[in-house]
C-alpha positions in Angstrom: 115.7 9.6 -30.0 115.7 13.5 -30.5 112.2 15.0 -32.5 113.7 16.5 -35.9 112.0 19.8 -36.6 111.0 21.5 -39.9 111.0 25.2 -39.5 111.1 28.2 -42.4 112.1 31.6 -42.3 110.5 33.5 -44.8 112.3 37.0 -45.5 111.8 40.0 -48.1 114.8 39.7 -50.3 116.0 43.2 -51.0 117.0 43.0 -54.8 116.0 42.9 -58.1 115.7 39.4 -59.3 115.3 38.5 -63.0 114.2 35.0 -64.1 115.3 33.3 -67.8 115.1 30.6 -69.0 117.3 30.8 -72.5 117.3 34.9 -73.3 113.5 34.3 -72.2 112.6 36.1 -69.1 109.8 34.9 -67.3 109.7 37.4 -64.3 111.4 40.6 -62.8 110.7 41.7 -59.5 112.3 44.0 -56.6 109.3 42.0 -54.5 110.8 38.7 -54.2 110.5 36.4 -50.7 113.6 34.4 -49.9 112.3 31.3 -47.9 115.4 29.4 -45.7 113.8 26.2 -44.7 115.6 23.3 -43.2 113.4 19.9 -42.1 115.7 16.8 -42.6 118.4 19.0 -43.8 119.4 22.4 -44.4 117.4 22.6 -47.8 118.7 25.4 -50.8 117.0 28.8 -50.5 114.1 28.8 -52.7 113.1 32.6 -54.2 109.3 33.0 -54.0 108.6 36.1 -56.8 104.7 37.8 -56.8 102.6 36.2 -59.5 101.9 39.5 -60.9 105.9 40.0 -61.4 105.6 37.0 -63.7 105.5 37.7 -67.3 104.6 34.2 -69.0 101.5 32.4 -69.1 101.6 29.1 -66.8 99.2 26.8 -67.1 98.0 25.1 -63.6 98.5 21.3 -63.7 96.2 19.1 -61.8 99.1 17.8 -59.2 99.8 18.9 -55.5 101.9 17.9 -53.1 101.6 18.5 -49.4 104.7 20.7 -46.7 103.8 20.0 -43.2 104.9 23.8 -42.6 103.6 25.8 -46.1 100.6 23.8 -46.7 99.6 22.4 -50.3 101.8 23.0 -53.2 99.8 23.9 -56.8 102.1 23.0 -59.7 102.7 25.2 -62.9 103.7 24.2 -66.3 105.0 26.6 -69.3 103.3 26.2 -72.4 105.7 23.9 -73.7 105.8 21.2 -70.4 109.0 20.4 -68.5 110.1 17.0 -67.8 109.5 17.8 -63.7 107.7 20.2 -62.0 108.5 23.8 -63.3 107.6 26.1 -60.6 105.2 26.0 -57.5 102.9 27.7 -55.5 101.0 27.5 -52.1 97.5 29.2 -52.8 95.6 28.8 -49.1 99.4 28.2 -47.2 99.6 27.9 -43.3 99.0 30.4 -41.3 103.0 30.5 -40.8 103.5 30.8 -44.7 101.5 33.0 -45.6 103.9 35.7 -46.3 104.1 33.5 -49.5 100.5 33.8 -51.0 100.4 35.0 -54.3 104.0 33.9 -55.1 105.5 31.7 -57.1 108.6 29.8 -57.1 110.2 28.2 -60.2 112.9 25.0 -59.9 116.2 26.1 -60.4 116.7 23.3 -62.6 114.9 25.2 -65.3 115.5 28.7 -64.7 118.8 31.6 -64.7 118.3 33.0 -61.8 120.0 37.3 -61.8 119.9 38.9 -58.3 121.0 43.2 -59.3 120.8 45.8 -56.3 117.9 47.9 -56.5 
């Protein structure tokens, strides 16, 4: 049997990207990292935005969750909590990841997600 493998590619994403929930927008940024990641599939691209291009406070929960490629995943809640995770971080990632330190992703679920050229 063939060895599966779990790779990332971790790219800048050259755009503006504006993130809503409602007409509330939670973060703008021309900074954003696109990560393409596929492991037992081809997974969705998930936008990684700098934590200081994020306008609302989020309150760390005390959950994690472990990527055998990105590391440990810190979990953030809005002030009013979700019914899932809300968005995501890696804070120490692999040495591999770590063009994603000091970003944060949110779940799509939640979120309107407006990519504008710069």
């Amino acid at each position: 049997m063939e060895e599966k493998r779990h790779y990332a590619v971790y790219d800048e994403y050259n755009r503006q990207l504006t993130i809503k929930t409602g007409d509330e927008v939670l973060a703008k940024t021309t900074n954003a990292i696109i990560v393409k990641e596929v492991g037992k599939g081809v997974y969705d691209p998930v936008f990684y935005i700098p934590k200081e291009d994020v306008i609302v406070n989020l309150n760390l929960e005390d959950r994690t969750s472990a990527c055998p490629i990105k590391g440990t995943a810190s979990y953030w809640m809005p002030e009013t909590p979700t019914a899932n995770y809300f968005a995501w971080s890696y804070e120490d990632p692999n040495p591999r990841a770590k063009k994603i330190k000091g970003h944060i992703a949110f779940n799509m679920e939640y979120i309107t997600l407006i990519s504008e050229p710069v």
